[in-house]
Structures are given as C-alpha cells and as structure tokens.
C-alpha positions in Angstrom: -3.0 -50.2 33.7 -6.6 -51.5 34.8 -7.1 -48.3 36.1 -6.8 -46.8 32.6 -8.6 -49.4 31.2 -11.5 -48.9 33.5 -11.9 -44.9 33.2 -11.6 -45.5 29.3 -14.3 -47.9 30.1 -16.0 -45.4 32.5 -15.9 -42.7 29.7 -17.6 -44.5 26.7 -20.5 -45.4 28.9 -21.0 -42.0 29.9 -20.5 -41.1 26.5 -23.3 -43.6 24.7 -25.9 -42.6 28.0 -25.3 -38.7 26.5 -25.9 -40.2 23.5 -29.2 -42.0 23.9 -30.3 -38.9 26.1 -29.6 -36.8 22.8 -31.2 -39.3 20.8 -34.9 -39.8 22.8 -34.5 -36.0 23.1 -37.1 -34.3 19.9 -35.4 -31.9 17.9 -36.7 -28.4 17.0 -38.1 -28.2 13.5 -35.5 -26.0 11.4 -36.5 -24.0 8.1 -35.0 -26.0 5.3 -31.5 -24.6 4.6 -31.1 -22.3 0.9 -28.3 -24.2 -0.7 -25.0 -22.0 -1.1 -22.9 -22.2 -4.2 -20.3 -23.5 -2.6 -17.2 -24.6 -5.3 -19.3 -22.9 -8.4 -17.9 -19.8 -6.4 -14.6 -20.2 -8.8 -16.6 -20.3 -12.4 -19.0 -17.3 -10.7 -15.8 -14.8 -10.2 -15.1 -15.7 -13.9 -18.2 -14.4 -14.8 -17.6 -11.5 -12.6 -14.7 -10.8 -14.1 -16.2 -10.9 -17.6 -19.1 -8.5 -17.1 -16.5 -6.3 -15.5 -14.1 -6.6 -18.6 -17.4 -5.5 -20.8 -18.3 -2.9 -18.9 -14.5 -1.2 -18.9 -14.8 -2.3 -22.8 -17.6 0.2 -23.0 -16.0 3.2 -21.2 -16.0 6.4 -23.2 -12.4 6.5 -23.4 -12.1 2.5 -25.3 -15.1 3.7 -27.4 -13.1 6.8 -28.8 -10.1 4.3 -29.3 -11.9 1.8 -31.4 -13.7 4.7 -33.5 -10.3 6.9 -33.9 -7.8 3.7 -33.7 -8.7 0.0 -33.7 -10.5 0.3 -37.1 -8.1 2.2 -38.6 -5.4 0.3 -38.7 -3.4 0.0 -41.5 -3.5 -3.8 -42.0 -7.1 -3.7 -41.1 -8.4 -1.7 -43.9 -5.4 -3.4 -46.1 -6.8 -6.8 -46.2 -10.1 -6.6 -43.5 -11.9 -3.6 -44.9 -12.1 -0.2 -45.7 -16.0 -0.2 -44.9 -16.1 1.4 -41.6 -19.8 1.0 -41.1 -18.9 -2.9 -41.7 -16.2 -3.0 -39.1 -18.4 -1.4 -36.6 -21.1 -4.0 -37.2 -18.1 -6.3 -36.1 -17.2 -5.1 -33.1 -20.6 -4.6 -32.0 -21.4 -8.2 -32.6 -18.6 -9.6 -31.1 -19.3 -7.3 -27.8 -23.2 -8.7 -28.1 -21.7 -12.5 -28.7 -19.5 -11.9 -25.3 -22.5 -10.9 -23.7 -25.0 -13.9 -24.9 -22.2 -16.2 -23.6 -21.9 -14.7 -20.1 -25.8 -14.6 -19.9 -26.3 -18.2 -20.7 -23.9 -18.7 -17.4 -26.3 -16.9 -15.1 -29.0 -18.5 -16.6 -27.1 -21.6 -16.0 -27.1 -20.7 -12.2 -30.0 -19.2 -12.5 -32.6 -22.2 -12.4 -31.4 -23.2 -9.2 -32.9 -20.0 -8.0 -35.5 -19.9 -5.5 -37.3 -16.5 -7.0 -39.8 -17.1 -9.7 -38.3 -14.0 -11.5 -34.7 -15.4 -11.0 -35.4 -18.4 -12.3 -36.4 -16.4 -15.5 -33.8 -15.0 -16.3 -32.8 -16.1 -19.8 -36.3 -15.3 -20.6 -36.1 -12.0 -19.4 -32.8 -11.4 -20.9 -34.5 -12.3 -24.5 -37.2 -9.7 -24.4 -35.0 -7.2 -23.4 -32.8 -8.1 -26.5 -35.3 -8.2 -28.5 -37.7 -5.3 -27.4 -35.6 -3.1 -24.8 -38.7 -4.0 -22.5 -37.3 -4.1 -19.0 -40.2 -5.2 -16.7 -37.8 -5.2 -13.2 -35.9 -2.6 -13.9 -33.1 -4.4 -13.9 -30.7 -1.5 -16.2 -28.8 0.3 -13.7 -28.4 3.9 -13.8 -24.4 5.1 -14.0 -24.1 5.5 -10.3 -25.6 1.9 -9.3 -23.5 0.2 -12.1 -20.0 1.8 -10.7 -21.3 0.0 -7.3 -21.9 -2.9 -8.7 -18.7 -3.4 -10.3 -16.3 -2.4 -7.3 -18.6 -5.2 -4.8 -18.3 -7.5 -8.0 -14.1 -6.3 -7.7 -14.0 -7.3 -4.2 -15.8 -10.4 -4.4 -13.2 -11.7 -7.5 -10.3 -10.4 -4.9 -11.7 -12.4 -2.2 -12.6 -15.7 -4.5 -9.3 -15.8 -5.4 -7.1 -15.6 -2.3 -9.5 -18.2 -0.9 -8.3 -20.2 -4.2 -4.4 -19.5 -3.4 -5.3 -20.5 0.6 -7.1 -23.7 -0.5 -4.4 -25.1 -2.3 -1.7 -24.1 0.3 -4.0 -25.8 2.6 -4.1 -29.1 0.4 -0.3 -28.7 0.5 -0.2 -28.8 4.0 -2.2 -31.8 4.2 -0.3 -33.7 1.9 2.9 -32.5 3.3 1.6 -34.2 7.1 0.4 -37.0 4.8 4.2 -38.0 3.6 5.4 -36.9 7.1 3.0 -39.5 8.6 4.1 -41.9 6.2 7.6 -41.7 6.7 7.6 -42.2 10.4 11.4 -41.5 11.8 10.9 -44.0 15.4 9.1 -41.1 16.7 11.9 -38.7 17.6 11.9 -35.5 19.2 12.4 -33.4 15.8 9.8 -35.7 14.3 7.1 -35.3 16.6 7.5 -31.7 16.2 7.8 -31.6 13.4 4.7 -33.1 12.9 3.5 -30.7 15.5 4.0 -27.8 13.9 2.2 -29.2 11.1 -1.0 -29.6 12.6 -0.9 -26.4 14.0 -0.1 -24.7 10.6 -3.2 -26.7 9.1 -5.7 -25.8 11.5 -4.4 -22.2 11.6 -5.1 -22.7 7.4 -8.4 -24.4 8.0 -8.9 -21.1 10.1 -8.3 -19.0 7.1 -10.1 -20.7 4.8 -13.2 -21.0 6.5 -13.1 -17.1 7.2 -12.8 -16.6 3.4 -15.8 -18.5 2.7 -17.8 -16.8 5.1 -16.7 -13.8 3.4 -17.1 -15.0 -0.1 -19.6 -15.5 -3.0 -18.9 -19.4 -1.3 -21.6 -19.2 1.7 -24.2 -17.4 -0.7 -27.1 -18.5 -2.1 -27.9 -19.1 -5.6 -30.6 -16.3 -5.1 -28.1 -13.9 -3.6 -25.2 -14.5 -6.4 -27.8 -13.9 -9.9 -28.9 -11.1 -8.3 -25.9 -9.6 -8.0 -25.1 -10.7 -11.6 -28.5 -10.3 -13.4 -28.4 -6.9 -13.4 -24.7 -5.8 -14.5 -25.4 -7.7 -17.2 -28.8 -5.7 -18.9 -27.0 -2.6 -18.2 -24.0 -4.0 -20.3 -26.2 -5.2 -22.8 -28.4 -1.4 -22.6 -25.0 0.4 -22.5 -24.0 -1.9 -24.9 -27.4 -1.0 -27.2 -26.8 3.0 -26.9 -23.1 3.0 -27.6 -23.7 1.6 -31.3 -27.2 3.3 -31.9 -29.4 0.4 -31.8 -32.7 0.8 -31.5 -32.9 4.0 -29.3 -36.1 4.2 -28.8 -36.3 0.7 -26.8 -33.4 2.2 -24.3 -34.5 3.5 -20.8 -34.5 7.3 -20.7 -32.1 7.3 -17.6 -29.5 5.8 -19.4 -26.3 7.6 -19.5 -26.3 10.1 -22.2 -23.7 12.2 -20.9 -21.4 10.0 -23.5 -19.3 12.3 -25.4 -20.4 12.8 -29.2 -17.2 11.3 -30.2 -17.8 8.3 -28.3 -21.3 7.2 -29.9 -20.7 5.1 -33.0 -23.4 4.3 -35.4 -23.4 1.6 -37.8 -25.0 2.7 -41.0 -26.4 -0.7 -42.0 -28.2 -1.7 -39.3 -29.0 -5.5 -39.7 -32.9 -5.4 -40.0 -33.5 -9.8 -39.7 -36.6 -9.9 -38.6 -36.8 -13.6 -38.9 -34.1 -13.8 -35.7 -33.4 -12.7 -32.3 -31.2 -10.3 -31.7 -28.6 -12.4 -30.4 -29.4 -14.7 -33.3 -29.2 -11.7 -35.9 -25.3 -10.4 -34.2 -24.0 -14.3 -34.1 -24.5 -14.2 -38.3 -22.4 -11.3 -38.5 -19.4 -13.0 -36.9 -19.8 -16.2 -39.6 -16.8 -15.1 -41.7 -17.4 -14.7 -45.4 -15.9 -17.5 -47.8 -12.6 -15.3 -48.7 -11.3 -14.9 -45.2 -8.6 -16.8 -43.4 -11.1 -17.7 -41.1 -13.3 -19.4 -43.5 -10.2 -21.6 -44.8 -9.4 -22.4 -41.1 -5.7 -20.3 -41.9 -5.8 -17.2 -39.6 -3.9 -18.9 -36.7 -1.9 -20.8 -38.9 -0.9 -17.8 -41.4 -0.4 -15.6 -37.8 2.0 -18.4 -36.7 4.3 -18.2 -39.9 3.9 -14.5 -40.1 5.5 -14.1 -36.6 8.3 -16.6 -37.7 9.0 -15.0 -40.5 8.9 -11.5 -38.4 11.9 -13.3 -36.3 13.8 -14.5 -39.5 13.9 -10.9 -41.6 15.2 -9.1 -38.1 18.0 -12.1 -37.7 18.6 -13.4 -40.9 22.0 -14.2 -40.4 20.8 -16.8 -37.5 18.3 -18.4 -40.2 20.0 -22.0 -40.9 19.4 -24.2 -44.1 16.7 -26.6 -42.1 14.5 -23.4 -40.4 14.6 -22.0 -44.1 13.4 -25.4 -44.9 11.1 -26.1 -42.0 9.2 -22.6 -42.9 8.8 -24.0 -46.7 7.0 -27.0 -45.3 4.4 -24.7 -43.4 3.4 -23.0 -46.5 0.2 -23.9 -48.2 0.4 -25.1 -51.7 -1.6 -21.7 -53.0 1.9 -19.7 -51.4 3.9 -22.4 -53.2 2.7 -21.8 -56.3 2.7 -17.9 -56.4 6.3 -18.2 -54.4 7.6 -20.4 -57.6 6.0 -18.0 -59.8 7.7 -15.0 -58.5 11.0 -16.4 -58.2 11.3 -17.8 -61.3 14.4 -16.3 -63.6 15.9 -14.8 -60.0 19.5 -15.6 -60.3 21.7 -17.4 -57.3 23.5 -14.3 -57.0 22.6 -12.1 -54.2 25.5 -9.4 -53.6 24.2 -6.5 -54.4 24.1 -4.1 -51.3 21.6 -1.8 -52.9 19.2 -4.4 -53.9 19.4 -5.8 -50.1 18.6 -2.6 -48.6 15.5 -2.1 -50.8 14.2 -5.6 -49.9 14.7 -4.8 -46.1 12.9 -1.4 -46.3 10.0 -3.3 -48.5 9.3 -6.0 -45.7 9.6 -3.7 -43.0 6.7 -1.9 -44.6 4.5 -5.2 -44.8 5.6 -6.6 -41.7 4.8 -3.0 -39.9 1.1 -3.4 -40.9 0.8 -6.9 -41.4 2.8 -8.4 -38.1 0.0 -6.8 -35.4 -2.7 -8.5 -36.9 -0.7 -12.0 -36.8 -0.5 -11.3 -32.8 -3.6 -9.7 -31.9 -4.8 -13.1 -33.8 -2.5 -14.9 -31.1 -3.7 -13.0 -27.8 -7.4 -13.3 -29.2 -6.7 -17.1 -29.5 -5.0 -17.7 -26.2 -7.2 -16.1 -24.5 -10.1 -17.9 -25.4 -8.3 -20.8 -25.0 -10.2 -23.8 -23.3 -7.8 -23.5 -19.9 -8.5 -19.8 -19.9 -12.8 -20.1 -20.5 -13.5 -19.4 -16.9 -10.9 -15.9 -17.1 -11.8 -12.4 -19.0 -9.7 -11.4 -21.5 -6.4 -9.6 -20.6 -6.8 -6.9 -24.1 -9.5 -5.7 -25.9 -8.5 -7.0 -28.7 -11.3 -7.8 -31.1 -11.7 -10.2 -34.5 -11.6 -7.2 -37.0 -8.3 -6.5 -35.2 -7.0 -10.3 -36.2 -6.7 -11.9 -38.7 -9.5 -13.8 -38.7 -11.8 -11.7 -41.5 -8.6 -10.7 -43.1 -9.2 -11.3 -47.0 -7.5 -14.6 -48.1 -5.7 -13.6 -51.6 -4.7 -10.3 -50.4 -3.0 -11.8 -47.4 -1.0 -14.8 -49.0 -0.1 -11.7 -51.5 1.4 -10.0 -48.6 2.9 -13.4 -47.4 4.6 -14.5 -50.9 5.9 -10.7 -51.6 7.9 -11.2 -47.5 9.0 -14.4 -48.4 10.5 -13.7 -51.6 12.4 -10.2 -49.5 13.3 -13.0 -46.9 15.0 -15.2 -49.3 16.9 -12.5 -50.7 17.8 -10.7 -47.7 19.0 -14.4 -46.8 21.2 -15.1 -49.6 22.7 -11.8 -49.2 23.8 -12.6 -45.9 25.3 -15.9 -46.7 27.0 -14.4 -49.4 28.4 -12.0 -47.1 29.9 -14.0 -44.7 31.4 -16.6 -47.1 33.0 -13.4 -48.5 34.1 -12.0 -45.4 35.5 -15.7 -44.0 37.2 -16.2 -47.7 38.8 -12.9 -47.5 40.2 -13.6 -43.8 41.8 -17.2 -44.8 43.0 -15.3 -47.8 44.8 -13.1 -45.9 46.2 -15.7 -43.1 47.5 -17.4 -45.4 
C-alpha cells in the first residue's frame, strides 16, 4: 500500500515538473482562428433547404402547372378571381416575399463575415432588386446553379444525420448517467454493462465528430454565405425572368431556353416607384378588405369546411351534439343567412328524390370548395412556428387557399352546404327510425 501511495506520489511530481517545463516554455504565435458556425449549422440547412425548394418552384415543368393548373382552379376563380393577370401578380409576390425572408437569414449570418463584400450582402441583394445591377456577378448561369444545389443537397443530408447522431449520442449519455446512478454493488453484469456503454459513447463521439468535420459545422461564416449568396440572386434573377419583370435589368446569360409556355407575364406590372421592390411585392400580398384573410376567417372557415366535408360523406355517424358543436362554430353573418334560408322548411325530410338532389348539390360545392379549405391547412402548417427553420413540403401558394377567397361568396357557399347537410341529416334519421320501427313492428 505505501508502495502505491508513493508511485502515485512519484507520478504527480513528474507530472507538475512537465507542467512548469510546458509553462516557462514560449509558445509559437498562431493566426487568430476564423470562427466556425458551429450549432447555426441546423437553421443554415433550413435555409438550404429553402433556396432549394424555390429553385425546384421555378422549374419549367411547376411553371407550366401554375399557368395551365394552379390558377385555374375551379374554386379559385369561384370566390378568388377570374383575373388571371391578378393571380399571377400573386404568386409572383408570394415567391419574391419567400425570397426577402431567406435573404434577410444570410444577411443575418452574413455580418459575421470576414469579407468586406460578404458583409454586404443585404445591400447588394437591394440593388439587385431594385436595379438588376449585379456588381460580383453573383447570378449563376444554369450549369453553376444545378451545382450548387446538389453540394447544397449533400450538405442538408449530412446536417441532418449529424442531428439524428447527436441526439442518439445525448441518449447514450443519459442512459450511462441513470446506469451510474443506479449502482447494482458493482456486479459483473453491471460493470459491463456499464462497459459497453462507454464504448458505445465514444464510438458515437467518433461519429459525431467525423460529421462535423464533414459538415457546414467546422466552416466559417465566410465559407457558408458564400455558398448561400449566390443561389439566392439566381433565384431572385430566375425568379425576375419567369414573370417578365423588368427584362432589360436581367443578365444576358440567363437561361432563356425556358419554354414559351413556361414564361408568364403579368399584365399589370406594379409600377411604385415610391418603394423597393420587395417593398412594392409585400403590398400585393396585404389582402383586400372582402377576403377571409382580412376578417382573420380563412383558417377558421377551412377548419369547418373540412368538418362539414366529413359529416355530408357520413351523415348517418353525425350525432345531435357534433350537429350542435358545428352551429356554435358558425359566425353570426352564416347564422343569419342559415335562419333565412331555412325558414318555412318543414320537419319532414323523407323524400328520397329530394335527398339525392341535395347530395349531388354539395358534392358539386364541396368538389371545388373543399381543396382550397386544405391547401389553406398545408399552407398554415407549414409555416407554422415549429416548422420556420423547414421548406415547405407543397407548392401550395395563397391564391391556392383560402386566404384571398372573397368573404360573401364563400359564407354563400358555406350556408347553401349547411342547409344540403341538414337535410341530408334529417333524411337519414328519418330513415333509420323507419327502418328500426318497421323491424319491432314486425317482431312483435
């Protein structure tokens, strides 16, 4: 025992002597380190992934199926519009709004930049908004771009296995944390299985740290906006020749291989000269003061549209309290125009004919009227405050919601399926009481 005591002794002197001979020893001047970006590596994919998502959102093929599909859809020019110039403006804007928002990220990440012309991004983004001036040639040609996206593809892979590692690695350590704690007098199957633990962390810790070698994690913030800067001018350029704006302020190496079918041109081009360009796109989105949006109704009127979808295919599942539960979720503008049109309809509901009629009428509405209540559902979702850092799953866009729909002409469209529903309703519970009174009728 004084044995052990005296090479422990033995081996801490040795071990302060290295010490103080490290110590009096002068270190070699190093460059100051470039910091990396470390944990913003997670909201940086996002952004990846949202330039990426634009970009596909551009392609010639989801160009032609906005022009030939998205705007003309029934319920769209029902109770949107039937102005197609205007519901180009809309999607146009809404594509220049996504793109303001992921450019105010980089130029987030952007000031801690070493580069002068980094650091300057958000400047540099303006004038190019504004003018189509692009003083580094920043707009990639087609080729460059398609590069750019699949390292951008890689990088999001990467970000996010080293995301699912990390927190099997946390798991791990919280795992040996409760094993620790629970101490079983040190037997055999405990220690190894404490054992095994530790190896299976530092395999993990392994892992991890290969990953953030190999990730956006262990890059500079110089290395990461340059890598972002310039996807996003050629979304916004691509963006700028798709919908005919100012053509002349494009870069001649653009891609104007584009089919003809795939340029769309909005006839009223928003001349505000008093604005930015961003400025001047955000106005267009401010819905006018006979939308759902305006009235704060379009996710609530989506919600009772897609109940009421569920109720008309199932009416016979529709109990007394869901039939009152919906009546409480109406507004008291549906109310009144509901009382109004059922006022002098009898209690009697048995006739077959009358049913059928009613099924085929709200089938019609619903068939036009039920894809804008979920598009306005995805759109919501995915711009939910737990989904900010993610792109979008759809393309769904705003004129495809709800959101401009036109106030009266939707609570129309709502009042005439309520009053099929509570026909169709009756009917049914007619139905059945005949059917169960005929049965006892003939048990008896």
């Amino acid at each position: 025992m004084a044995l052990e005591t005296w090479l422990i002794k033995l081996k801490t002197a040795i071990s302060s002597g290295l010490g103080t001979v490290k110590a009096s020893t002068p270190k070699p001047k190093l460059s100051p380190k470039k910091s990396n970006v470390g944990v913003l590596a997670f909201e940086i994919a996002g952004i990846m992934s949202k330039i990426l998502h634009l970009w596909q959102a551009l392609a010639d093929k989801n160009i032609v199926s906005l022009r030939n599909e998205s705007i003309s859809l029934e319920g769209v020019r029902k109770i949107v519009s039937n102005d197609e110039s205007f519901l180009l403006g809309l999607a146009c804007a809404e594509l220049v709004e996504n793109i303001k928002l992921v450019a105010k990220s980089v130029s987030r990440l952007s000031r801690r930049c070493e580069d002068s012309n980094l650091r300057s991004f958000d400047r540099l983004i303006e004038v190019f908004a504004n003018s189509g001036h692009d003083s580094l040639c920043w707009v990639l040609n087609p080729k460059d771009m398609e590069a750019k996206s699949k390292k951008m593809e890689r990088q999001v892979t990467i970000i996010a296995t080293l995301y699912k590692e990390m927190e099997e690695l946390t798991a791990l350590e919280n795992g040996l944390r409760k094993a620790l704690q629970c101490n079983e007098n040190e037997s055999s199957a405990y220690e190894k299985k404490i054992f095994d633990l530790q190896q299976k962390i530092l395999w993990q810790k392994q892992e991890v740290k290969c990953l953030k070698e190999r990730s956006l994690w262990n890059r500079s913030f110089d290395s990461v906006v340059n890598l972002l800067a310039t996807p996003v001018f050629t979304v916004l350029a691509r963006t700028k020749l798709v919908f005919g704006i100012g053509h002349g302020c494009c870069p001649t190496y653009l891609p104007r291989s584009l089919s003809s079918s795939a340029i769309v041109h909005p006839t009223k081009e928003n001349k505000d000269s008093t604005n930015g360009f961003f400025e001047s796109n955000s106005k267009l989105l401010k819905p006018p003061a006979t939308t759902l949006a305006a009235a704060a109704l379009a996710l609530h009127y989506a919600n009772l549209i897609i109940i009421m979808e569920k109720m008309i295919k199932s009416p016979h599942l529709v109990g007394v309290e869901a039939r009152e539960d919906l009546y409480l979720m109406l507004p008291s503008s549906i109310r009144s125009s509901l009382r109004a049109r059922l006022k002098g309809v009898g209690f009697s509901a048995s006739d077959a004919v009358l049913a059928g009629e009613w099924r085929d009428a709200v089938g019609m509405i619903l068939g036009w009227l039920s894809p804008l209540a979920h598009n306005m559902i995805k759109w919501q979702s995915e711009r939910s405050f737990e989904q900010q850092n993610l792109a979008p799953k759809t393309n769904v866009l705003l004129l495809q919601t709800l959101y401009f729909a036109n106030k009266e002409k939707t609570e129309a469209a709502i009042t005439e399926l309520l009053v099929g529903l509570n026909y169709i309703w009756r009917f049914e519970r007619e139905m059945t009481a005949k059917a169960l009174f005929e049965c006892f009728q003939s048990s008896s």
